[in-house]
N, C-alpha and C positions, 0 to 999 in steps of 0.2 A: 476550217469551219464554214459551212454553205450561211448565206444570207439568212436561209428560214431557220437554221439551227440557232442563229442568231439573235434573232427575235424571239423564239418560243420556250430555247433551250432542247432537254431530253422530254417535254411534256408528256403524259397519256394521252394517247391520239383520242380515248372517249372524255377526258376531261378538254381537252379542244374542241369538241364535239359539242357542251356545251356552252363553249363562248361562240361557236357558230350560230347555234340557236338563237342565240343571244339573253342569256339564261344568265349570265355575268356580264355586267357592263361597268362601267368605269367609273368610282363614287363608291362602290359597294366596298366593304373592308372583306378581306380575303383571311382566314386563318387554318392553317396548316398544320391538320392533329398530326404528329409524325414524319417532319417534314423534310426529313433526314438533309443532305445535303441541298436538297433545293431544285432540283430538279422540273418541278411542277410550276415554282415561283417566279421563274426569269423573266417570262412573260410579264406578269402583272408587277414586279419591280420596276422593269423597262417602262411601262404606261405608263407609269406614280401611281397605283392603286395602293391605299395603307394595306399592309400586309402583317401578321404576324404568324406565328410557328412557336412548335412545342418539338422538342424531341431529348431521348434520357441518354443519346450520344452526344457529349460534348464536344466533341471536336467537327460532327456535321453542322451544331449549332452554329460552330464559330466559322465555318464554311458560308451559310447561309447570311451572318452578319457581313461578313467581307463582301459578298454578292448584293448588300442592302446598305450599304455605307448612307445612302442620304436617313436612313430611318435610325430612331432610337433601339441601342442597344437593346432594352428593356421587350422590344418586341419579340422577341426571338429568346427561348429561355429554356433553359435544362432541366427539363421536368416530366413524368408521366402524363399522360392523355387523361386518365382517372383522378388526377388530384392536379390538373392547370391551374394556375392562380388569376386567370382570365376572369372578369367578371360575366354571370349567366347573359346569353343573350345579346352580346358582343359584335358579331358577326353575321354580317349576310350571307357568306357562303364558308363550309366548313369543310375540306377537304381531310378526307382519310384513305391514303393507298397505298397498298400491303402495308397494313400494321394489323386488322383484327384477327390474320390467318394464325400470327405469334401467339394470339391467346395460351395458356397454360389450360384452362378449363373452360367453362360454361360460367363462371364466378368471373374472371379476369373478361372475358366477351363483353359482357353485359356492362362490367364497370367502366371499360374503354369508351364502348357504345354510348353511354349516359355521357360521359365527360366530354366525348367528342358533341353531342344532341345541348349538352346543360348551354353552351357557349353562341348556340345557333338563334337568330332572331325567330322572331314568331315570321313565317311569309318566306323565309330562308333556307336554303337551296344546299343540301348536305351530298357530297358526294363522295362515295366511297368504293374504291377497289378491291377485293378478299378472294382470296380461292375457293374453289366450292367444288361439290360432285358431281353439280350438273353438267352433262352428256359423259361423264365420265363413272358410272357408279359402279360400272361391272372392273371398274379397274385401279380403283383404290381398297386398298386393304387397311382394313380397322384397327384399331390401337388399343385405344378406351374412350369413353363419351365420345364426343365428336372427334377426335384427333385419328387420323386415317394418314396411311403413307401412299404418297402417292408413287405414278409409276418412276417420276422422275428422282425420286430415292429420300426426297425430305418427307418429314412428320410435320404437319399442321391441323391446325383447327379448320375442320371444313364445314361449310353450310349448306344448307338445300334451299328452293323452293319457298316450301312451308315455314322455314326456317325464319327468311326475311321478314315473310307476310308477317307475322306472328309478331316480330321485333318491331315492324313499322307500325301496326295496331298499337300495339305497349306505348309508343313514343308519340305517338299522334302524330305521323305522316303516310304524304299520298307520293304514290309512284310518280316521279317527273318524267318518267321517259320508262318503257318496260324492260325488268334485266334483261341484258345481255351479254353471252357468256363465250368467253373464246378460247376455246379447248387447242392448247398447244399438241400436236401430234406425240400420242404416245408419253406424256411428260407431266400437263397439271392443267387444271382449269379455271381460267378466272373471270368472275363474276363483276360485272358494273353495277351497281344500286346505288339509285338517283333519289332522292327522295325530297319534298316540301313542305316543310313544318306548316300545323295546322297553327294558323292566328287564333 
């Protein structure tokens, strides 16, 4: 393991992106819609920023508690993003990545979406990963409602463009940084959406 793997962990080079910016700093509580084994978290474990995480795999859960031993069990807990037992507005920054692609419908999107936003301060900084069509349209094939196979052989919930805008209106946030979407060659494409809850 290299020094930097060390320190950061597997992070999202764009969720590192925004602690360059300096968009997270140290004080802020960090919570984790879907935060499967932890991957994202090591980092801000290692600083002592309060951390907590949601996810309905238990055994990633108890992964992330082992990699959090100074914090209270209670932070880390086996449950759906749509019904956390987190009180509303918890959280300075709420991270969600690859969990809304799983959607089943436009119903389950939406209720993630909310639960992951319900938890966020007012002035707080949501950041979220999801696949999308963008640069890829002509090469995902359709399913039903939004659920398109992509080239790389899975079935997911895909978003567009208009898609976000429309979500971020509904929730009352402003773009923190504009999508940016990194189209794996021939395989899937994934979408950064940064967003700032309006105070």
């Amino acid at each position: 393991m290299t020094k930097l793997e060390e320190q950061f962990g597997q992070i999202d080079i764009y969720l590192f992106d925004q602690l360059l910016k300096g968009r997270i700093a140290p004080g802020m509580r960090i919570l984790d819609a879907g935060c499967g084994g932890g991957r994202n978290l090591v980092y801000f474990l290692r600083e002592g920023y309060e951390v907590f995480g949601v996810d309905q795999d238990a055994r990633a859960v108890q992964s992330v508690r082992a990699l959090a031993r100074r914090l209270p069990e209670s932070n880390f807990r086996v449950e759906p993003i749509e019904r956390m037992s987190f009180e509303d507005a918890c959280a300075d920054v709420v991270i969600n990545s690859a969990v809304l692609h799983f959607a089943r419908d436009d119903a389950q999107f939406e209720a993630i979406l909310n639960g992951a936003w319900r938890v966020l301060k007012p002035g707080g900084l949501f950041f979220c990963r999801l696949a999308s069509t963008i640069g890829m349209e002509n090469q995902v094939e359709h399913a039903e409602g939004r659920r398109y196979k992509s080239p790389d052989g899975a079935e997911r919930y895909l978003v567009d463009e208009a898609l976000l805008a429309t979500h971020a209106e509904r929730l009352g946030g402003d773009l923190a940084d504009p999508l940016k979407t990194t189209v794996v060659q021939n395989q899937r494409a994934m979408t950064t959406w940064v967003l700032r809850k309006n105070a």
